[in-house]
MARMAR-240244 format. One record per residue (C-alpha): residue in three letters; x, y, z. Coordinates in steps of 0.05 Angstrom, whole numbers, padded with zeros to 5 digits, always signed. Layout:
N
AlaXYZ;...
% end
This chain:
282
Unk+01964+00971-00001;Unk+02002+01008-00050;Unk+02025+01087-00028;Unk+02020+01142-00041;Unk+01958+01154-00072;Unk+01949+01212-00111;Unk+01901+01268-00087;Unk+01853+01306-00108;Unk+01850+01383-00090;Unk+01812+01441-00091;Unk+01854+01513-00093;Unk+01828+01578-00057;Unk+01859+01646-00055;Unk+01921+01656-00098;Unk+01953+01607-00152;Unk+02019+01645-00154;Unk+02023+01650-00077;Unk+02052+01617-00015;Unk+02032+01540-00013;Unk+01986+01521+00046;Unk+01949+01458+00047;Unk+01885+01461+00081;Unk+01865+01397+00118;Unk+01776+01398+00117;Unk+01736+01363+00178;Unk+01696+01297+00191;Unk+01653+01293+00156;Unk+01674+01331+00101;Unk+01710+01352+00035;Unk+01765+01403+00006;Unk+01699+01456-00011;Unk+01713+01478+00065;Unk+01773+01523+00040;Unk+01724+01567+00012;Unk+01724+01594+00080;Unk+01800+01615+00072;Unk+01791+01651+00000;Unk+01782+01721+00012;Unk+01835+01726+00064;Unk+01877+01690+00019;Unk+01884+01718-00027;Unk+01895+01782+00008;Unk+01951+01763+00044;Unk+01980+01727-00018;Unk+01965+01647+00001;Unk+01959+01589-00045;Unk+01907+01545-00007;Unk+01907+01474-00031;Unk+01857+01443-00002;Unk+01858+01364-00005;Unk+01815+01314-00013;Unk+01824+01254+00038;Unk+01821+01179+00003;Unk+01757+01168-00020;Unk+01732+01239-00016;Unk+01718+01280-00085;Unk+01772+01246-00141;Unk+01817+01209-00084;Unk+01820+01140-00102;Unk+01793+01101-00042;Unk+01855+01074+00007;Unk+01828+01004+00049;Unk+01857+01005+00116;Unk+01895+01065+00119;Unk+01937+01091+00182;Unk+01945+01162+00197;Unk+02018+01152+00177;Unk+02004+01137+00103;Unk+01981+01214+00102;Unk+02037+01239+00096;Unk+02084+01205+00042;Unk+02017+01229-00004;Unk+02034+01304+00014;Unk+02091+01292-00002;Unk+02078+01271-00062;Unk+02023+01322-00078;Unk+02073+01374-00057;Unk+02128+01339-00113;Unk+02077+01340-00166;Unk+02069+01411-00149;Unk+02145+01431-00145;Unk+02134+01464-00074;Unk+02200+01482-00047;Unk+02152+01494+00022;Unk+02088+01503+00045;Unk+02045+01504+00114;Unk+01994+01463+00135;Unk+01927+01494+00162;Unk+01881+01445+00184;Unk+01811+01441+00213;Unk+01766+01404+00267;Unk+01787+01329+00241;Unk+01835+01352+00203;Unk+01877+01360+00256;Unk+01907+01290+00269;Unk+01937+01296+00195;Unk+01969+01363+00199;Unk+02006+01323+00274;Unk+02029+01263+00234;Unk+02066+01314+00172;Unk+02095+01354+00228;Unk+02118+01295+00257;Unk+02139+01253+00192;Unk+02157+01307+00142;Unk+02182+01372+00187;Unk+02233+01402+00133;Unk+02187+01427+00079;Unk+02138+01449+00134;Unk+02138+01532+00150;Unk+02077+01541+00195;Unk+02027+01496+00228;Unk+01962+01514+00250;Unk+01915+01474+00280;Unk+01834+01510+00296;Unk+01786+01469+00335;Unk+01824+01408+00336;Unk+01797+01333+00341;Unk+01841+01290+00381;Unk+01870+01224+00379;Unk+01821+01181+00430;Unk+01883+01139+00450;Unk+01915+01207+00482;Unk+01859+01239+00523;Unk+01827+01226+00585;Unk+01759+01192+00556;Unk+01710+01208+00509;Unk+01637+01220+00553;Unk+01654+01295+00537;Unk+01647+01290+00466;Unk+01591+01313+00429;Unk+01531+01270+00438;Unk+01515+01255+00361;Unk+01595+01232+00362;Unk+01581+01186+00419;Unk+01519+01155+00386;Unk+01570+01136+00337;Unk+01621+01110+00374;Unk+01575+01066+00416;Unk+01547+01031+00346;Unk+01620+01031+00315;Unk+01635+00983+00381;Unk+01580+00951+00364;Unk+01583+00936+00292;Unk+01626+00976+00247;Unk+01588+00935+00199;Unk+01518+00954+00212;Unk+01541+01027+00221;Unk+01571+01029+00152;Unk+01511+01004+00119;Unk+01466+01055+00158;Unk+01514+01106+00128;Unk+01497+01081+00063;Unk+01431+01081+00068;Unk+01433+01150+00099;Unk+01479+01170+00031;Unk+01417+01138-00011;Unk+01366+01184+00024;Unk+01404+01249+00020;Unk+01370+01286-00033;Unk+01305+01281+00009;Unk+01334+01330+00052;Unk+01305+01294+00113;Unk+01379+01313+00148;Unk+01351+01390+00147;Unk+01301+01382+00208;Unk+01354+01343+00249;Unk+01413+01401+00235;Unk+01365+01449+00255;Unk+01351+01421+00321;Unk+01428+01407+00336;Unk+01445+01477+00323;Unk+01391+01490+00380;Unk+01449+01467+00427;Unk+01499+01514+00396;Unk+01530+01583+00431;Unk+01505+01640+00409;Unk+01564+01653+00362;Unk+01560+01585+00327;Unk+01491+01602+00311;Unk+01502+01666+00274;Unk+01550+01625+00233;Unk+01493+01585+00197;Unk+01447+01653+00198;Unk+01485+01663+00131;Unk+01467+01612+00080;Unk+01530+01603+00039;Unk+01563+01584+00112;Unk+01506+01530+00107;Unk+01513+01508+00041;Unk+01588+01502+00040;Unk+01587+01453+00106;Unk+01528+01419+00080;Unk+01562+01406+00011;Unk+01618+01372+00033;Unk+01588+01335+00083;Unk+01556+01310+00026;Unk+01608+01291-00007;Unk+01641+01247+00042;Unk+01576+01221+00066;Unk+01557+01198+00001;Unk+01622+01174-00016;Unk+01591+01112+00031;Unk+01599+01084+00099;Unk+01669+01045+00084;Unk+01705+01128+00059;Unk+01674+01157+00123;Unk+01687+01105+00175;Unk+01758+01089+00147;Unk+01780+01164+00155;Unk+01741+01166+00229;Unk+01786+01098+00248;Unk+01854+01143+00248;Unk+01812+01185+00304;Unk+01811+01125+00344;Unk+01868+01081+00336;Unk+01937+01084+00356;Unk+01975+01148+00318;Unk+02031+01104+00300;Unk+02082+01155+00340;Unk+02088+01206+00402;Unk+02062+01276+00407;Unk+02127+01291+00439;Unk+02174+01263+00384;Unk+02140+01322+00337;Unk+02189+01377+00334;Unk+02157+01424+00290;Unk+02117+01486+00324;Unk+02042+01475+00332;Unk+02003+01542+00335;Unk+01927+01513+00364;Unk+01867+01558+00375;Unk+01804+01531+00405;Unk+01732+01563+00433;Unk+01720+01554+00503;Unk+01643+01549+00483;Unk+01662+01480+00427;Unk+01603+01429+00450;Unk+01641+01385+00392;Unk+01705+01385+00417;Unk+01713+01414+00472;Unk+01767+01460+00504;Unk+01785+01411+00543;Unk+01809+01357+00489;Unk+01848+01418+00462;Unk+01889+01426+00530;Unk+01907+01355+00537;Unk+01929+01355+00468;Unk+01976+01409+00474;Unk+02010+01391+00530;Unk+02034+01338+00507;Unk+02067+01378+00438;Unk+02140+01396+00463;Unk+02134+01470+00422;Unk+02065+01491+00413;Unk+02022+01557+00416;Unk+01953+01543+00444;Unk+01905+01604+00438;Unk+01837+01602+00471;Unk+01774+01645+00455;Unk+01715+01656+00513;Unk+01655+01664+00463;Unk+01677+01620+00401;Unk+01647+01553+00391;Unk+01672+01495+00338;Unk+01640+01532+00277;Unk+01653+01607+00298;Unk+01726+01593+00300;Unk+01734+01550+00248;Unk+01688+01596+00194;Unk+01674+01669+00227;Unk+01745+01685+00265;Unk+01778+01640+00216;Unk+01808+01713+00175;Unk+01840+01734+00243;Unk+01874+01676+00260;Unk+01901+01673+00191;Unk+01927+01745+00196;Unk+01954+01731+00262;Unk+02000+01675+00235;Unk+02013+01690+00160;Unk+02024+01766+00175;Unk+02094+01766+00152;
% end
């Protein structure tokens, strides 16, 4: 396996301002900084939002550990001639913005880190997960195999749309604030799109960048020096708050902030702006 790999980005907000990267969810794809233009580009923010290997035009990386990440920021961040830059990350994002801050700390200004995934090797069990997350897990354990061809197949039948129905009785589940979220459709469209796009990038692209979720981080929470800012919804049925508190206790210098009414989407889409402000103020 040959690294870096070069990666493909989307940019949000504004191209002559401060570099962030923006690290998108599972499943997922760089179109989820859309949520981050408008408040970029008032407070003056470059978002870069990147595409993981195998997602959009990232060439496809076999095998990858979560410590291959980030030698191709740093690379990205070369090509780009960023003297610095911050790392905001999302949902299963998360793991990648811990493993820069832990293996490439200098260039790094802010981290921040909403509705986290964590590593499974560091909590305390994963029967509080999200059901549909579980269902997974039990047929990864299984047969990785047989759940990466179902993947495929499920990538094949996509443009039938027969996802819709099945979205629509998840979000039955949500809090009341994830809900509104999806009341507006471009909220819908974005996180449908790039689910899309990693879904259909085939079972091998989406199970790959799941495995990091799973397997051992390749280094200690503790050894990251760097200052984690987190913020997490007490109401997150996909991850939640819990997951967020183990997490962070084990970060020598972090920040956690926890909301009563947000869920995994509110947070993540509708108080994303305010949490923004709150750490790129200055």
């Amino acid at each position: 396996m040959t690294l870096p790999v070069k990666l493909d980005f989307a940019q949000f907000g504004l191209a002559t301002g401060r570099a962030v990267f923006f690290f998108h969810g599972w499943p997922g794809s760089a179109k989820q900084g859309f949520f981050l233009d408008d408040v970029a580009k008032e407070l003056g923010l470059r978002i870069i939002a990147v595409n993981r290997p195998g997602i959009g035009g990232t060439k496809f990386v076999s095998g990858r550990k979560l410590l291959d990440w980030p030698p191709m920021i740093a690379e990205l961040a070369a090509d780009l001639k960023l003297e610095s830059y911050s790392i905001i990350a999302i949902s299963g994002g998360a793991p990648y913005a811990l493993a820069c801050a832990y293996a490439e700390p200098k260039l790094l200004d802010q981290v921040l880190i909403v509705c986290g995934a964590p590593l499974f090797k560091l909590i305390s069990g994963t029967n509080s997960l999200f059901w549909v997350y579980r269902v997974l897990l039990f047929f990864y354990r299984i047969s990785p195999w047989f759940l990466s061809k179902l993947i495929n197949f499920y990538g094949i039948i996509w443009p039938l749309k027969l996802h819709l129905p099945f979205l629509k009785l998840l979000s039955l589940s949500f809090c009341e604030k994830d809900k509104k979220v999806f009341e507006k459709q471009i909220n819908f469209k974005v996180m449908l799109d790039s689910m899309q796009d990693e879904i259909q990038a085939g079972g091998e692209v989406l199970l790959t960048d799941a495995e990091v979720y799973i397997t051992d981080p390749g280094f200690l929470l503790s050894d990251i020096k760097k200052k984690i800012i987190w913020w997490h919804g007490h109401k997150d049925l996909n991850i939640p708050i819990k997951y967020a508190r183990e997490m962070t206790a084990l970060l020598p210098d972090v920040e956690l902030h926890e909301t009563v009414d947000d869920g995994h989407f509110s947070i993540a889409i509708t108080e994303m702006d305010t949490i923004i402000r709150s750490v790129f103020k200055s």
